[in-house]
N, CA, C and O of each residue as an XYZ file, in Angstrom:
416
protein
N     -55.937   -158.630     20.579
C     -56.646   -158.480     21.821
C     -57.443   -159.759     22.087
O     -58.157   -160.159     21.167
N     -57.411   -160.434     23.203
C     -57.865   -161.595     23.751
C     -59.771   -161.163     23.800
O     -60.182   -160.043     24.101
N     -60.683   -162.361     23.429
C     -61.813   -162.539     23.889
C     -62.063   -162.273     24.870
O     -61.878   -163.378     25.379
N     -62.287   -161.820     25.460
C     -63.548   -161.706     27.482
C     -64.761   -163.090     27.066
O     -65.555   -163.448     26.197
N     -64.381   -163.352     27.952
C     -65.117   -164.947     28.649
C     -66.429   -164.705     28.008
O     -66.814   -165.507     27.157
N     -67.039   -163.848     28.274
C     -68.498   -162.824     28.560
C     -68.915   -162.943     26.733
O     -69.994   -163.295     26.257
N     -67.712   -162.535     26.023
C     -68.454   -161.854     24.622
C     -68.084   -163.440     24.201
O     -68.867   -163.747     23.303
N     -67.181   -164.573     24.512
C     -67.359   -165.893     24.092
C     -68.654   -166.484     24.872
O     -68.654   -167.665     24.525
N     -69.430   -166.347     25.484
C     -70.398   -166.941     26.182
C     -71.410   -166.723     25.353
O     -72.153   -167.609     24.930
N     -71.519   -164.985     24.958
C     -72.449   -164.403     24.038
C     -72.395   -165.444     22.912
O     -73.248   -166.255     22.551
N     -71.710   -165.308     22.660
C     -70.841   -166.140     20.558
C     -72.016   -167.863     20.924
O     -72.934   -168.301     20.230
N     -71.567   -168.298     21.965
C     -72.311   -169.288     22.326
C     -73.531   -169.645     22.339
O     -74.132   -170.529     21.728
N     -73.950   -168.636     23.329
C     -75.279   -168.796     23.321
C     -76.151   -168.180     21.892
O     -77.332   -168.398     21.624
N     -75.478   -167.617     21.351
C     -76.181   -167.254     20.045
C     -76.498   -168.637     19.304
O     -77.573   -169.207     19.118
N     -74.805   -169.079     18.840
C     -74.641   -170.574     18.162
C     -76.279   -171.216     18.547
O     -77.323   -171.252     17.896
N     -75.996   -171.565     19.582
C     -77.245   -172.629     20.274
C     -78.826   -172.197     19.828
O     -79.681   -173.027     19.520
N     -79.075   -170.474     19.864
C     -80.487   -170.784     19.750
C     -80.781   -170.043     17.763
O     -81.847   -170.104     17.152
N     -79.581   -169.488     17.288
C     -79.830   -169.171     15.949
C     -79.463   -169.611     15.429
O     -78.234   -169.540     15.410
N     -80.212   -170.585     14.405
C     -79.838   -171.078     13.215
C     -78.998   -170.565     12.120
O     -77.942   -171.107     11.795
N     -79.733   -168.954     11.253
C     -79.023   -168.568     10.550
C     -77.643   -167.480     11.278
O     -76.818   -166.889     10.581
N     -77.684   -167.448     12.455
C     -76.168   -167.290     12.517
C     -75.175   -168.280     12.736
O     -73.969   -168.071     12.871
N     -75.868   -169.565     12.768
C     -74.576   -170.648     12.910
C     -74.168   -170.884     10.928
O     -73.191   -171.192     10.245
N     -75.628   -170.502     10.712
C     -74.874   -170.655      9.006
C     -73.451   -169.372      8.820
O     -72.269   -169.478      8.492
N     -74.311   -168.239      9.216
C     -73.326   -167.153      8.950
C     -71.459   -167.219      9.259
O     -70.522   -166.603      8.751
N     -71.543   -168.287     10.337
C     -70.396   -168.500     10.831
C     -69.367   -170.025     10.041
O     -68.161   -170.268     10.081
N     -70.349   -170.655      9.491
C     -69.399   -171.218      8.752
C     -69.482   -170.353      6.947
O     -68.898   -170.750      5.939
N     -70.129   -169.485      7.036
C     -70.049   -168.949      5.381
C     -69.017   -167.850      6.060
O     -69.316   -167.019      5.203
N     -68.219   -167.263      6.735
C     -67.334   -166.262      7.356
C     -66.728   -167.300      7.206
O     -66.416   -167.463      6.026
N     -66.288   -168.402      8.125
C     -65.289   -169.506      7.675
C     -64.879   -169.721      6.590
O     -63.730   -170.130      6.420
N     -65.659   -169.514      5.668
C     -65.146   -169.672      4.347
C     -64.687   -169.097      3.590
O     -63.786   -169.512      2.861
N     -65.240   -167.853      3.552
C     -65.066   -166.675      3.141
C     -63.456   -166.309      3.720
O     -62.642   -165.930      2.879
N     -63.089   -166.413      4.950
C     -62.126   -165.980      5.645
C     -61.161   -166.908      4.930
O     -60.137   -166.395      4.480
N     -61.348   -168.137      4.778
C     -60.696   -168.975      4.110
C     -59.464   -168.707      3.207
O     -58.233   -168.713      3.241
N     -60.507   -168.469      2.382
C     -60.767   -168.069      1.008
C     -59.785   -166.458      0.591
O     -59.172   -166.140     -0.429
N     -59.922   -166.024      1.377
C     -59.348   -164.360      1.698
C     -58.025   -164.774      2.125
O     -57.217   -163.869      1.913
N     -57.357   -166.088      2.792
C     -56.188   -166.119      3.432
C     -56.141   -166.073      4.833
O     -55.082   -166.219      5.443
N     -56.925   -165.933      5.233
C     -57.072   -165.759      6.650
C     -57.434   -166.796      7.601
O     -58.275   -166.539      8.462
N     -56.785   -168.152      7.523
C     -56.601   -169.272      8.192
C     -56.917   -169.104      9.458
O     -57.552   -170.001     10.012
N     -56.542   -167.915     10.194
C     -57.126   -168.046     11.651
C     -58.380   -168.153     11.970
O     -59.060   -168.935     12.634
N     -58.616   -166.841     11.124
C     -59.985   -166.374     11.534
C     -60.533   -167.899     10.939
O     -61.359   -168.189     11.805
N     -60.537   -168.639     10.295
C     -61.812   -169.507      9.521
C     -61.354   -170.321     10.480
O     -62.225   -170.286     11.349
N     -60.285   -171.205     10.912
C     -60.397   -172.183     11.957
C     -61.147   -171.781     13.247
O     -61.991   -172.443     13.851
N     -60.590   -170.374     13.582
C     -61.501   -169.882     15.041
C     -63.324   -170.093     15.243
O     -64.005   -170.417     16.216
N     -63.742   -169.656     13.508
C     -64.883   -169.847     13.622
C     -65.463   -171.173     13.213
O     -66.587   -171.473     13.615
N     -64.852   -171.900     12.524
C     -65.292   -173.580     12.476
C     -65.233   -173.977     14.063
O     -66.308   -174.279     14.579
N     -63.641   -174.006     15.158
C     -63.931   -174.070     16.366
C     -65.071   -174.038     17.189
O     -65.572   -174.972     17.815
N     -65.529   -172.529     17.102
C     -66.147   -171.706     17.734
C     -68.009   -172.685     17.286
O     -68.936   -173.165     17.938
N     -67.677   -172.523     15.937
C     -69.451   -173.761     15.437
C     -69.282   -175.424     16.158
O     -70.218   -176.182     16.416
N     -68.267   -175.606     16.307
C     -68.247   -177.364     16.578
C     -68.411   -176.800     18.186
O     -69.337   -177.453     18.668
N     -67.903   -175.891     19.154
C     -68.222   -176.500     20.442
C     -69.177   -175.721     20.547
O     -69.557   -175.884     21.706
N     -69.899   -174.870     20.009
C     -71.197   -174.387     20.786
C     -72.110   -175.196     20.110
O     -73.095   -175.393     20.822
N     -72.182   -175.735     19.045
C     -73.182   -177.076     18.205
C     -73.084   -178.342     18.999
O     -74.063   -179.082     19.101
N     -71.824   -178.644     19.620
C     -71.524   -180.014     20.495
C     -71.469   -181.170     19.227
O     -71.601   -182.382     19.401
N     -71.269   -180.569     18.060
C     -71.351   -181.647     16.907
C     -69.774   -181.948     16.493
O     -69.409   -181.951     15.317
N     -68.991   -182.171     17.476
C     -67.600   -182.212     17.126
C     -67.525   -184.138     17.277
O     -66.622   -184.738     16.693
N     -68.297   -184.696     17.889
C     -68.318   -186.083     18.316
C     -69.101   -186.597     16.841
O     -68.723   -187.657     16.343
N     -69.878   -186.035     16.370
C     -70.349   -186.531     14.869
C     -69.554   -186.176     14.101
O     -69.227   -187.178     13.465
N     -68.753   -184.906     13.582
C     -68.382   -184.460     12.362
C     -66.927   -185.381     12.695
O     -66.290   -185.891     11.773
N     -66.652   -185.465     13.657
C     -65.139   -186.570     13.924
C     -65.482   -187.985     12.510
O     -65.097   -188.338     11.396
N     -66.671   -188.418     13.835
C     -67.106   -189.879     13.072
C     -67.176   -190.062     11.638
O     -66.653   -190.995     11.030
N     -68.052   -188.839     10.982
C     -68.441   -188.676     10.019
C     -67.087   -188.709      8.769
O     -66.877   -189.019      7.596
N     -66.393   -188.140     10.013
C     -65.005   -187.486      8.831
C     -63.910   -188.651      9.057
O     -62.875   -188.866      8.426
N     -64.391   -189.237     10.007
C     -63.297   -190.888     10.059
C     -61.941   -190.101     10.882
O     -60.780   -190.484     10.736
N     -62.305   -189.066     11.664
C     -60.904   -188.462     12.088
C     -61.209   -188.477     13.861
O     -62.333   -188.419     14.357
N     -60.094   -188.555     14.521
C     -60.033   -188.552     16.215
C     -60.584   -186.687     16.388
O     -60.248   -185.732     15.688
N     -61.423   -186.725     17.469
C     -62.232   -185.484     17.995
C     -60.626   -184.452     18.600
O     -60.495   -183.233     18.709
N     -59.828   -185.362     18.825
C     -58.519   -184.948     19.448
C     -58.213   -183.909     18.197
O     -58.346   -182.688     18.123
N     -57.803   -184.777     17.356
C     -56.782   -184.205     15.942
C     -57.744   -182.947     15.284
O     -57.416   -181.912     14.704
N     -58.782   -183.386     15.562
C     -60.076   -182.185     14.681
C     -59.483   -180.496     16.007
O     -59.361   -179.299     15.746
N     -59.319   -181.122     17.059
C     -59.759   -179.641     17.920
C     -57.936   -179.240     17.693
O     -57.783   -178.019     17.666
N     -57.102   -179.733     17.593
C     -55.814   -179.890     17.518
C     -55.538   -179.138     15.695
O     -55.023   -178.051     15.432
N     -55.913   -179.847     15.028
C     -56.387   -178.527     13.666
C     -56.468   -176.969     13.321
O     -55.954   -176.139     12.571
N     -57.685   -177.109     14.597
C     -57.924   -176.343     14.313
C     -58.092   -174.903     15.552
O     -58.835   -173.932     15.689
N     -56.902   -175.513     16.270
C     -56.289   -174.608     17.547
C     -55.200   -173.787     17.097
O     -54.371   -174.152     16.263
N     -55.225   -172.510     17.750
C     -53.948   -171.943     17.392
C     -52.647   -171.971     16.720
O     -52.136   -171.041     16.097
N     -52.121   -173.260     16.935
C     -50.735   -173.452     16.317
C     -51.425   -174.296     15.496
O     -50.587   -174.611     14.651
N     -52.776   -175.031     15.149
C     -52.787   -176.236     14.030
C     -52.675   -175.649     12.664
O     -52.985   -174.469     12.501
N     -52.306   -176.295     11.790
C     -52.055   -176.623     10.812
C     -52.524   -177.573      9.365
O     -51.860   -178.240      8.572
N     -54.351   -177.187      9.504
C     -55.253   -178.395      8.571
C     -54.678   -177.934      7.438
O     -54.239   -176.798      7.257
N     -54.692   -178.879      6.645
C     -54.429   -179.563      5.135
C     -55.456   -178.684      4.258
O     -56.573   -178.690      4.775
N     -55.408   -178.197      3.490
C     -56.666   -177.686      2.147
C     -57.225   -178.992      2.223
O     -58.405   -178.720      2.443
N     -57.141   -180.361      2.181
C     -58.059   -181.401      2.455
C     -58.828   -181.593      3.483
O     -59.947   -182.047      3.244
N     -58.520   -181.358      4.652
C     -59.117   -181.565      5.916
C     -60.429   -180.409      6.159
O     -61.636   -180.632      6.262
N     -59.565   -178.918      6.210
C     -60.217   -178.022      6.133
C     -61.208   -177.911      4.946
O     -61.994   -176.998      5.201
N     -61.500   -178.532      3.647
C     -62.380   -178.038      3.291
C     -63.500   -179.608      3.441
O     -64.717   -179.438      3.373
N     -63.042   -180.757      3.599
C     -63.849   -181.596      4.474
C     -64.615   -181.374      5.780
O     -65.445   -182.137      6.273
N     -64.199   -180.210      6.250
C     -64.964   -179.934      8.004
C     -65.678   -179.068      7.305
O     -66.879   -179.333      7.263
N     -65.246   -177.878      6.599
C     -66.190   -177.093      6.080
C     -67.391   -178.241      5.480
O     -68.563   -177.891      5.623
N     -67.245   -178.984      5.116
C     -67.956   -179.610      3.652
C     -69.579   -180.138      5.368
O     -70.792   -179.967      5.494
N     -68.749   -180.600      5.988
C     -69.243   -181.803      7.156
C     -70.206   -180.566      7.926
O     -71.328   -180.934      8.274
N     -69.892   -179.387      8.154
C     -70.663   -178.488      8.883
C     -71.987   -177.944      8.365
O     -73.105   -177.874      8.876
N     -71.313   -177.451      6.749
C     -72.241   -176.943      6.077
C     -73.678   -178.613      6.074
O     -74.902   -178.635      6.204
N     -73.081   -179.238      5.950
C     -74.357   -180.351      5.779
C     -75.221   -180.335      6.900
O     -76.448   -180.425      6.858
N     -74.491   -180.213      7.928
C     -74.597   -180.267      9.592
C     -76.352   -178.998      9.171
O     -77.520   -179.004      9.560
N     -75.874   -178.494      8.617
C     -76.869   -177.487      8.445
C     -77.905   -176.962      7.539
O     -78.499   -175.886      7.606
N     -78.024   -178.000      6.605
C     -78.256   -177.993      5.456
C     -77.903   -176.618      4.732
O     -78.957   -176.131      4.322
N     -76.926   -175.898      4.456
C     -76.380   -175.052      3.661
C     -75.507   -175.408      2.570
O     -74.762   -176.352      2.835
N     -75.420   -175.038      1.707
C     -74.370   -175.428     -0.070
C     -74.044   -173.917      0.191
O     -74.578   -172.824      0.381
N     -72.842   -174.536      0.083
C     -71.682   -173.530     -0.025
C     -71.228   -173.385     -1.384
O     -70.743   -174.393     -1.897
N     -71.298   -172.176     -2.166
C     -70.774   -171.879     -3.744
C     -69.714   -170.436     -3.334
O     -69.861   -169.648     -2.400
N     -68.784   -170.453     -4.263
C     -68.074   -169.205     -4.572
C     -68.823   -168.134     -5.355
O     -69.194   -168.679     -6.395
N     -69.100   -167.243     -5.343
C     -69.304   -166.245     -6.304
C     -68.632   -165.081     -6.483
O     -68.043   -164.440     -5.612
N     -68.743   -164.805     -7.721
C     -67.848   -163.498     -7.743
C     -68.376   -162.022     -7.539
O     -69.497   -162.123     -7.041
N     -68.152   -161.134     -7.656
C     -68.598   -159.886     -7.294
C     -68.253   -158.419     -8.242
O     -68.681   -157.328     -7.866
């Protein structure tokens, strides 16, 4: 089932004024990752780089074109276990969060 404009606007405007839910959304990224679930973790790395507007730094940062980063991590992309856990790596800093595995 497709997003409504409305509940992506919401997702947005959250990003922008909460901190610990922009963490929450790259630790779901990871987590989703981690679980196999490649969509979901690119959707929500996506979803953190354009409501953060930090897609023009984490490019630079990562030495990669802003093109190839949104191209990644769009529907049909296809990031590398290198790339993807470099954007993860570049966001989490973005935020000061350390990302660890734990078990349960």
């Amino acid at each position: 089932m497709p997003l409504t404009r409305e509940f992506k606007d919401t997702v947005m405007s959250r990003v922008q004024r909460d901190p610990e839910f922009r963490t929450e959304l790259i630790v779901e990224a990871t987590n989703a990752f981690l679980d196999d679930d490649v969509e979901t973790g690119k959707a929500l790395l996506r979803d953190y780089l354009n409501a953060t507007e930090l897609m023009p730094q984490i490019a630079k940062e990562l030495g990669l074109n802003e093109k190839s980063i949104r191209r990644m991590l769009g529907p049909s992309g296809n990031p590398t276990i290198k790339n993807f856990a470099r954007l993860l790596k570049a966001c989490s800093k973005a935020e000061h969060v350390k990302l660890e595995v734990c078990s349960h």
